[in-house]
VMD Tcl script that draws the C-alpha trace (Angstrom):
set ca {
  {-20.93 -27.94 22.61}
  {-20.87 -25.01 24.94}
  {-23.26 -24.40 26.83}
  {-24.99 -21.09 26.99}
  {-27.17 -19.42 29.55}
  {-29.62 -16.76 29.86}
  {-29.55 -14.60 33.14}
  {-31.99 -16.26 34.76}
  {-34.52 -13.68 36.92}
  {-37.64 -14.91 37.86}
  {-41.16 -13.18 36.52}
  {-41.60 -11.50 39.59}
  {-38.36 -9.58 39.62}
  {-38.93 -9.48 36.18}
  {-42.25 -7.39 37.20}
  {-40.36 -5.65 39.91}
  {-37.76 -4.35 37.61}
  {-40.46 -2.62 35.08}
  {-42.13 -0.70 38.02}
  {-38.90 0.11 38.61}
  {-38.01 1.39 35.82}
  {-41.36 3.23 34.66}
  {-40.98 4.76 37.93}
  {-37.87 6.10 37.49}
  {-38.82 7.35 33.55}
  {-42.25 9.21 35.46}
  {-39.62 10.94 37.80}
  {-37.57 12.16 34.67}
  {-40.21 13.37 33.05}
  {-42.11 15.56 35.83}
  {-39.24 16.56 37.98}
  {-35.22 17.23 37.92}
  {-34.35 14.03 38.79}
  {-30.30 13.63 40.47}
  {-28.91 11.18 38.46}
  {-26.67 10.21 41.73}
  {-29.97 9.82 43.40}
  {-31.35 8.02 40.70}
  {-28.08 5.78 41.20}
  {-28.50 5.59 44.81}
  {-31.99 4.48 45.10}
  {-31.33 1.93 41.98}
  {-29.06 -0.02 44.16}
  {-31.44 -0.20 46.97}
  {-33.93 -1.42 45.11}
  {-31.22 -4.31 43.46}
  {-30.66 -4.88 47.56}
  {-34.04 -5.40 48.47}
  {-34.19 -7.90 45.08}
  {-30.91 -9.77 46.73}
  {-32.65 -10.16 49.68}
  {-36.02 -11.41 48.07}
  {-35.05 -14.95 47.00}
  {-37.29 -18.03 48.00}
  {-35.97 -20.59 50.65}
  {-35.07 -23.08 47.77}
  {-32.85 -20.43 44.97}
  {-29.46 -21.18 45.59}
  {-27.75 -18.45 43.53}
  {-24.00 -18.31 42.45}
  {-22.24 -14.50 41.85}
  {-19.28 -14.03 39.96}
  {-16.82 -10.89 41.26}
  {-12.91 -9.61 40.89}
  {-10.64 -8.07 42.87}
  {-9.04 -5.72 39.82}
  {-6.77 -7.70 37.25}
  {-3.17 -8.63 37.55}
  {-0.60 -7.39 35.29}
  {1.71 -10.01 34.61}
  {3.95 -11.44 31.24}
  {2.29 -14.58 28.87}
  {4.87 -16.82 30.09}
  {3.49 -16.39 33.93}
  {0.32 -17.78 32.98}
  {1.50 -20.09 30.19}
  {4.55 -22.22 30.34}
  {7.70 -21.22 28.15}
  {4.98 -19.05 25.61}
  {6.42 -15.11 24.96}
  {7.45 -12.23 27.13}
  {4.37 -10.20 25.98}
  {2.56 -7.84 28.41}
  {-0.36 -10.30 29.62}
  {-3.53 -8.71 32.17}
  {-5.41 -11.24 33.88}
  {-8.92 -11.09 36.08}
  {-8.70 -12.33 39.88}
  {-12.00 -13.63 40.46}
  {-13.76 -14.54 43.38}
  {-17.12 -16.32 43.85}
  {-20.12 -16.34 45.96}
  {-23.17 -19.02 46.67}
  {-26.18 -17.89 48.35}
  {-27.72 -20.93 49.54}
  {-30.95 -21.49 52.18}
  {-28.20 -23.35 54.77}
  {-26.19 -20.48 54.93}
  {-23.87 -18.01 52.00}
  {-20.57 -19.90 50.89}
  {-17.71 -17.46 49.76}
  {-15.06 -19.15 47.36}
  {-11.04 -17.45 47.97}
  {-12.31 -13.92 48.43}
  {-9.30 -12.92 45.75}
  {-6.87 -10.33 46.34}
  {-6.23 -9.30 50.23}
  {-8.01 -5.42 50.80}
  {-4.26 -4.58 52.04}
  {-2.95 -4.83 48.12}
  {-5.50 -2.07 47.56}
  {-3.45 0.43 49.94}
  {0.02 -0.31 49.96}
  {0.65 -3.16 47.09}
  {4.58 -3.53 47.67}
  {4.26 -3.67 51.80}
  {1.91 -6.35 51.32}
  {3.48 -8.49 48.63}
  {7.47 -7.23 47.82}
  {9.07 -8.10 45.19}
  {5.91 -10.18 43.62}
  {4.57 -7.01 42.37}
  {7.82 -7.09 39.66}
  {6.23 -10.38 37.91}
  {2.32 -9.93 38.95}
  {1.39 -6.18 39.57}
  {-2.03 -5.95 40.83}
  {-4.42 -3.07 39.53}
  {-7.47 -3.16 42.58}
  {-8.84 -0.35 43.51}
  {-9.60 0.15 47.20}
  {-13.28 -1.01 46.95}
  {-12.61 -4.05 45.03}
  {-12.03 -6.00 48.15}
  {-14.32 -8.99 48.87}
  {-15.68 -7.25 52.03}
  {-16.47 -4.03 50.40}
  {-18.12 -5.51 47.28}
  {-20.11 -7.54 49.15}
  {-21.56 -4.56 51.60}
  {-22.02 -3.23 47.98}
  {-25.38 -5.54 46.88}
  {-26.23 -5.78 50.55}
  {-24.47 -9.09 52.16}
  {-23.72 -9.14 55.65}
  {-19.98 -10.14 55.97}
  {-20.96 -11.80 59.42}
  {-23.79 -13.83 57.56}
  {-21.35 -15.60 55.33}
  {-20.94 -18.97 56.97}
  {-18.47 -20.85 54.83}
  {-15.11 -19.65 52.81}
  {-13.83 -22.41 50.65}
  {-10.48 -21.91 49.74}
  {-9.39 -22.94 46.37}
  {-5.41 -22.46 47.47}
  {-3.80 -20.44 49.77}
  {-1.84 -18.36 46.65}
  {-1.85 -14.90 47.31}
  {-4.53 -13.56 44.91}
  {-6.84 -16.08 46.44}
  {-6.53 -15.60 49.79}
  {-8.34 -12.25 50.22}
  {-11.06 -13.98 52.38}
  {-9.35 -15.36 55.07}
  {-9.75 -13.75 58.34}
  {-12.74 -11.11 56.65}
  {-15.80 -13.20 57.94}
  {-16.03 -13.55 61.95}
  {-18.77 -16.26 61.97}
  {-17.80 -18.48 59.10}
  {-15.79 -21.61 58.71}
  {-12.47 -21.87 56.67}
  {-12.61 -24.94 54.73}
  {-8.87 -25.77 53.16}
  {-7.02 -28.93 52.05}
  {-5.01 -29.90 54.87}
  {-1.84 -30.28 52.35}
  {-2.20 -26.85 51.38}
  {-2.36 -25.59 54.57}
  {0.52 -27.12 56.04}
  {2.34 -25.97 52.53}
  {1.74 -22.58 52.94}
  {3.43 -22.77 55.62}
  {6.82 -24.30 54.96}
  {6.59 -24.41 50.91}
  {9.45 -24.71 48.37}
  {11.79 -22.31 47.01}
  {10.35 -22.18 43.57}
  {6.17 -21.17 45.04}
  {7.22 -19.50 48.31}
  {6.48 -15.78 46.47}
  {3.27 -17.13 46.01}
  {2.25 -17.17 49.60}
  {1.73 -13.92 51.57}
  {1.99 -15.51 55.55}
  {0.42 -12.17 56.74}
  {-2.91 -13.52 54.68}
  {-3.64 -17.12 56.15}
  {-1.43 -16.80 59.43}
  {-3.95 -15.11 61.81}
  {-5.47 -15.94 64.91}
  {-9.08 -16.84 65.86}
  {-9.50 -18.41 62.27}
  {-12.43 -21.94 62.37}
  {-10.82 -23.87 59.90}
  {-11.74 -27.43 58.41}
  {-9.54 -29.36 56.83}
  {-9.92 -31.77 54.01}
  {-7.64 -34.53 53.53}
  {-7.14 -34.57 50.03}
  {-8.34 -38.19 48.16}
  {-10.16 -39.48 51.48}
  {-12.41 -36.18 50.94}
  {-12.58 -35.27 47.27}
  {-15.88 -34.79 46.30}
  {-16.92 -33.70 49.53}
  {-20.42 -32.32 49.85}
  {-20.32 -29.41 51.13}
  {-24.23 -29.15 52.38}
  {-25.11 -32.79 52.12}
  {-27.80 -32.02 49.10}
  {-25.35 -31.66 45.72}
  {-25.27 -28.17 45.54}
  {-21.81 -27.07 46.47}
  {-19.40 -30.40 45.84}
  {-15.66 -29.75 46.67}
  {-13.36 -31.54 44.05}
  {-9.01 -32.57 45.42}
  {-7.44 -30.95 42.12}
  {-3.82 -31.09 43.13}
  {-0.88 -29.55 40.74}
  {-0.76 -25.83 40.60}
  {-0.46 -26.13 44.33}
  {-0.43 -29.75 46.74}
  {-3.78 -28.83 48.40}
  {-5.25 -27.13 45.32}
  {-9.46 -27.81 44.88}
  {-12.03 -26.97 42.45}
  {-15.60 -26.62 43.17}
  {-18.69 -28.11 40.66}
  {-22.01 -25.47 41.32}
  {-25.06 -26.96 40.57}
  {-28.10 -24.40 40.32}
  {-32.04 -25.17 39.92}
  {-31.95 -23.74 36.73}
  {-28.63 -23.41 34.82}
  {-27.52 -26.76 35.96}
  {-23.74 -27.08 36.69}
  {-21.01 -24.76 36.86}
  {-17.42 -26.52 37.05}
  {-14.91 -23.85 38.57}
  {-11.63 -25.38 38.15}
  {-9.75 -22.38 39.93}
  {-6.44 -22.43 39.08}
  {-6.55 -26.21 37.88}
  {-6.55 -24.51 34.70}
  {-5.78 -20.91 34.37}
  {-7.13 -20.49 31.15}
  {-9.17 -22.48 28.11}
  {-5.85 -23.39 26.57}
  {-4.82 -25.27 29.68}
  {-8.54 -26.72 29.75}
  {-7.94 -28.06 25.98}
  {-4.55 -29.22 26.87}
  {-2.29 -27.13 25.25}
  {0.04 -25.25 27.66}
  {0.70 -25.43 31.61}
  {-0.12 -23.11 33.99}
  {2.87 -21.16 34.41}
  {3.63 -22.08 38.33}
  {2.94 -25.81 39.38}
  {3.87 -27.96 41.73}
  {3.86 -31.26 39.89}
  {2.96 -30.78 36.25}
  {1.86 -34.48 35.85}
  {-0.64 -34.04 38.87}
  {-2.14 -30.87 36.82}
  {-2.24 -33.09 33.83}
  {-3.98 -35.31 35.41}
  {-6.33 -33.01 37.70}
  {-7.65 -31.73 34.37}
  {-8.45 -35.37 32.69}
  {-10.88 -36.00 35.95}
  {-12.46 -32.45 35.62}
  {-13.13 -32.84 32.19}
  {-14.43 -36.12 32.75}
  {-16.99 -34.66 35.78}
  {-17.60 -31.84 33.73}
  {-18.80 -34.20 30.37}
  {-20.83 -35.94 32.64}
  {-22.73 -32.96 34.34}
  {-23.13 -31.11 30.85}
  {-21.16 -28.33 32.78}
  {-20.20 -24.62 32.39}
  {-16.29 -24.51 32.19}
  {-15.35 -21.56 34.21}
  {-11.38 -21.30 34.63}
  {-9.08 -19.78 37.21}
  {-7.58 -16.16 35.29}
  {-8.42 -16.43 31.64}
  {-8.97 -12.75 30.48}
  {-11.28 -13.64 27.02}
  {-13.76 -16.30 28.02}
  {-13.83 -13.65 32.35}
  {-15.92 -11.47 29.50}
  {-18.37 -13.31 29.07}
  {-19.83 -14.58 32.33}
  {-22.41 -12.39 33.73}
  {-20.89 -10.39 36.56}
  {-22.68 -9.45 39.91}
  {-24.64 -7.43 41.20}
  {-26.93 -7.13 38.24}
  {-26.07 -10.55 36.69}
  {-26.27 -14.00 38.09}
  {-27.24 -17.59 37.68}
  {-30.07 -19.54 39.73}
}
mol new
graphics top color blue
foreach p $ca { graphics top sphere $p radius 0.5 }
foreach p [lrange $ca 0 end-1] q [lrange $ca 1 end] { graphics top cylinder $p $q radius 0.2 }
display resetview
């Protein structure tokens, strides 16, 4: 049964919202009200609302760095040649121990110059990002301090997921060791897939996880933020389960499954690494996610990206 939820804003923003907007109809009525001003001061308000949450909301926020443009047979093993768009989300957790960002997406550097950054990727996945979609930017957007985040949890070290590394001075990189020593020397067949220029910088805290002795690492000690080994697409490759006060859990597989037809078994993800350790990544996420009632979200899929709530506005707590 799927599970469906409602966006989830307490009375008291609830309250806060009306004033708002009676406030703003009382300006339309008695004076010539900018609408770029009315814009303006809307988002400050939606700041202020960010910035409001009790010590106990842990809130998760779902954003993209543009789409990719890319062929079916990319995202689905061996399916047709037809023109195929994909989002390239990115994730983040406020939580009273400190905000968690998850991959970060595309790098701000595909925004300016996509084909010094990536090469000859762009022919098989050509980003569309404009050059305030990066994760830095959007977050400045609903008023998060970059230098406040304190954790980036990398999914994979692929290149539209490795946007965050390097953005946030005071936070901790938390990778698989296996993917990070991948990414470094990987094969033939995935080496387009890593961009050295993201993950290869200096001055970077990382933590690594070692891969079955970790998996379901708890990321805060209390439940909220559990960090799941999901090799396959890549070696180091992990999924995170969300669970929120009220709209319960929230599996993101990543790209453990690109899309719902991976989920329900009936293509690959078009690049893996071992297609019977993606097989078999998906039986134990769909075995967590049965037992924690759980909201499926998966790694690119371009239908069921439409209908998650998207932030600022939009978000689950």
């Amino acid at each position: 049964m799927e599970k469906k939820l409602s966006v989830s804003y307490k009375k008291s923003d609830l309250d806060k919202f009306e004033k708002i907007i009676i406030n703003k109809k009382t300006d339309l009525q008695y004076r010539d009200y900018d609408i770029k001003e009315a814009i303006a001061s809307s988002k400050e308000e939606h700041k202020h609302l960010l910035n409001s949450q009790s010590s106990t909301d842990i809130r998760l926020y779902f954003f993209q760095t543009g789409t990719l443009k890319t062929k079916m047979k990319y995202i689905k093993m061996n399916q047709s040649n037809e023109d195929f768009e994909i989002p390239v989300p990115w994730f983040l957790i406020r939580h009273p121990k400190g905000d968690v960002v998850i991959d970060g997406g595309n790098a701000k550097e595909v925004s300016e110059d996509k084909h010094a950054h990536w090469g000859g990727v762009v022919a098989a996945y050509d980003p569309v990002m404009g050059k305030s979609e990066n994760c830095i930017d959007q977050l400045n957007s609903i008023g998060i301090n970059p230098s406040n985040i304190r954790y980036v949890l990398h999914s994979h070290l692929h290149l539209d997921h490795s946007g965050g590394v390097g953005r946030f001075p005071n936070a901790t990189h938390v990778v698989q060791q296996k993917e990070y020593d991948y990414a470094f020397n990987p094969d033939w067949f995935a080496k387009p897939a890593y961009i050295r220029a993201d993950f290869d910088k200096p001055g970077i805290n990382w933590k690594f996880l070692r891969d079955k002795n970790d998996d379901f690492y708890d990321l805060y000690g209390d439940g909220s933020i559990i960090i799941i080994f999901t090799p396959g697409h890549a070696p180091g490759h992990q999924s995170f389960l969300v669970r929120l006060n009220n709209s319960g859990y929230i599996l993101l597989t990543i790209d453990a499954a690109y899309t719902m037809d991976h989920w329900n078994d009936l293509t690959l993800p078009g690049l893996v690494c071992s297609a019977v350790d993606t097989v078999d990544s998906v039986k134990k996420l769909k075995k967590l996610a049965k037992e924690k009632n759980a909201l499926i979200v998966t790694g690119h899929d371009p239908h069921a990206w439409e209908d998650f709530k998207k932030a600022p506005m939009f978000y689950y707590d």
